[in-house]
Steps between C-alpha positions, in 0.01 A plus 500: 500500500496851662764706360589886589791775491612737707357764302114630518286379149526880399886541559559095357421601185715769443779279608436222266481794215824604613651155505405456162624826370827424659518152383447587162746758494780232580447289303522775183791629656629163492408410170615787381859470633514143372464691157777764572669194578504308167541789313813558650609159503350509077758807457790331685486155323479407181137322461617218362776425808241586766325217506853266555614743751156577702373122489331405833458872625247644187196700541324142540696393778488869675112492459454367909707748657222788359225239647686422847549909539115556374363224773726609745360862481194385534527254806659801630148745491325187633699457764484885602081450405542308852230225392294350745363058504461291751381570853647473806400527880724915591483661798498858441746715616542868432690825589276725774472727753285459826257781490218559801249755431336682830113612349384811701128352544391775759195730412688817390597288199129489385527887437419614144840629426653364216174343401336230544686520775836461666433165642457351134768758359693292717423163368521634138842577539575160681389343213696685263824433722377117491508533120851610457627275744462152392733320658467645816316399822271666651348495837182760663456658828139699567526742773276739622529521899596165511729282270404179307694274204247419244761314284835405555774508274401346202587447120200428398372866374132382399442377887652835602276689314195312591585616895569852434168548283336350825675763743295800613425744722317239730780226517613629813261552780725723678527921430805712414800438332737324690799457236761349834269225494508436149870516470523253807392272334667534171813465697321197677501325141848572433606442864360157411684471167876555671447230756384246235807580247730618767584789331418840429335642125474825595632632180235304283181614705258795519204622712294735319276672705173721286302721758379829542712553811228670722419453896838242478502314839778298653776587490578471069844691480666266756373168339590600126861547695462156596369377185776605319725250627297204287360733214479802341225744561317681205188715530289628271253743643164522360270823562507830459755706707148814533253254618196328422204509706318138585259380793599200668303211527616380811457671804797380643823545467795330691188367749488934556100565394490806266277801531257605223740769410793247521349302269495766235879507419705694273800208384808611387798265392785553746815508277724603769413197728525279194821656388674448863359142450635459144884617663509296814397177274792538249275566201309808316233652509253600173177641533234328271410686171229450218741324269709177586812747522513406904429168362843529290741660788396196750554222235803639468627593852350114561729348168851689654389255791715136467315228387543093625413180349133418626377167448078466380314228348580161362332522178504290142697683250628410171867452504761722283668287286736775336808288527383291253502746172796667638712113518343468149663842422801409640536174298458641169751756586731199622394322213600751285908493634489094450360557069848733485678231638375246317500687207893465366470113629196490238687690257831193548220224461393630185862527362557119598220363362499732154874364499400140584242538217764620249709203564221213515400668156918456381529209566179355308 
């Protein structure tokens, strides 16, 4: 039979040393104020009375209250162990937030700067965000002058990161960087989402939007306004603010073909576009940096967000059976109330019968 706790193997351990150490401290505390005990009792009577006037409650008949305590104690750690038998048929549901990710997929984010370059910058720092936020769902929109959902919302991280290693520069056909588009249709999903439950979760959901912010078309500013009223809207911006010069592969951009000199470009990341953006969604903007501090300030703009009850998978899990140390725990400490009542009622039964002895043994 499977059997498990809610602790890791490392951390279980330590908690079953601890339970031990504690145990075994009670029970010398105990013993030693049953000792305290009888020596005061030895200094108040006269040892040869004692036995007369303490019949039925001696150290003998005392002995299962230090027992019922000890047990108790330790049904007590066991139940707080949480252990684990039996399996059972769960549907899992946990506490999330909603989040849709808009991947800038157009050319410019090929360009060496941060290297390799900021199109997998990009993905390395969804990744770390996917990380930190287990219980979340996640959803991906890849945009370049067109906009396209690779994955919709979705708990199941490993899928999610199966799609966004598959995303590149070639996913859409179309040039440019049309972020309207890919907000439309972030909205689209959560459009979708407040007809089906026939309400809004506004406060639980967040569009995060990772481009370089250059040659925006559409009209961005007005539909991060709009997009605010079924998310917020965070942007990190990845580039560098002095440029970086790349050659585009493509020819043509927006359907517009590009001269030879065109072609040669000098990209820049366009923080004040993405900053306007980041304002008119309700949200922040951060610009990406070598460490996973950016990574930090959106995990925790994204936790301040509410979270709801999202149902996933029905899966087999082994069932917590807790209650059933902690009742244990509870009826030794019960048990120990009903041995101190029945102790003077012991105590009387042993008078009667020594007495009923003494006069059997008379009358003989």
């Amino acid at each position: 039979m499977d059997i498990a706790f809610a602790f890791p193997l490392n951390q279980l351990y330590l908690w079953v040393g601890s339970a031990f150490l504690s145990l075994t401290i009670i029970t010398m505390g105990l013993r030693a104020l049953e000792r305290y005990r009888k020596r005061r009792l030895d200094a108040f009577v006269d040892f040869q009375l004692a036995p007369r006037l303490l019949s039925g409650v001696g150290a003998r008949h005392r002995r299962p209250l230090l027992w019922l305590t000890v047990f108790g104690f330790a049904f007590m750690a066991l139940a707080l162990a949480q252990p684990h038998w039996g399996k059972s048929w769960n549907q899992l549901t946990r506490r999330s937030h909603d989040i849709i990710v808009c991947l800038d997929v157009s050319e410019s984010m090929l360009a060496k700067n941060p290297l390799p370059n900021r199109l997998e910058r990009a993905k390395q720092k969804i990744g770390s965000i996917v990380d930190r936020a287990f219980g979340d769902r996640f959803g991906l929109v890849a945009f370049s002058g067109a906009a396209e959902l690779m994955c919709p919302l979705t708990l199941d991280h490993g899928y999610y990161r199966t799609v966004l290693a598959a995303v590149n520069a070639d996913s859409i056909s179309l040039e440019g960087t049309d972020i309207a588009a890919a907000l439309e249709v972030a909205m689209g999903i959560f459009q979708d989402q407040d007809a089906e439950a026939g309400q809004s979760s506004r406060g639980s959901r967040a569009i995060l939007v990772i481009s370089d912010g250059e040659q925006v078309s559409g009209d961005a500013i007005e539909a991060a306004r709009l997009a605010s009223a079924y998310a917020r809207v965070y942007v990190i911006g990845v580039g560098d603010p002095r440029g970086t010069q790349i050659t585009y592969r493509n020819r043509f951009v927006q359907g517009v073909q590009l001269s030879a000199e065109d072609r040669n470009h000098l990209s820049i990341l366009d923080e004040t576009t993405l900053r306007r953006l980041a304002e008119q969604g309700g949200g922040g903007y951060i610009r990406s940096q070598p460490d996973n501090s950016d990574v930090d300030e959106i995990f925790e703009l994204i936790q301040q967000l509410f979270a709801k009850d999202v149902s996933g998978d029905i899966r087999r899990q082994l069932v917590n059976r807790f209650q059933w140390p902690l009742a244990a725990a509870f009826a030794c400490f019960a048990g120990e109330g009903v041995w101190l009542v029945i102790l003077p009622w012991v105590r009387i039964w042993r008078e009667r019968r020594r007495a009923r002895g003494g006069e059997e043994a008379e009358y003989a």
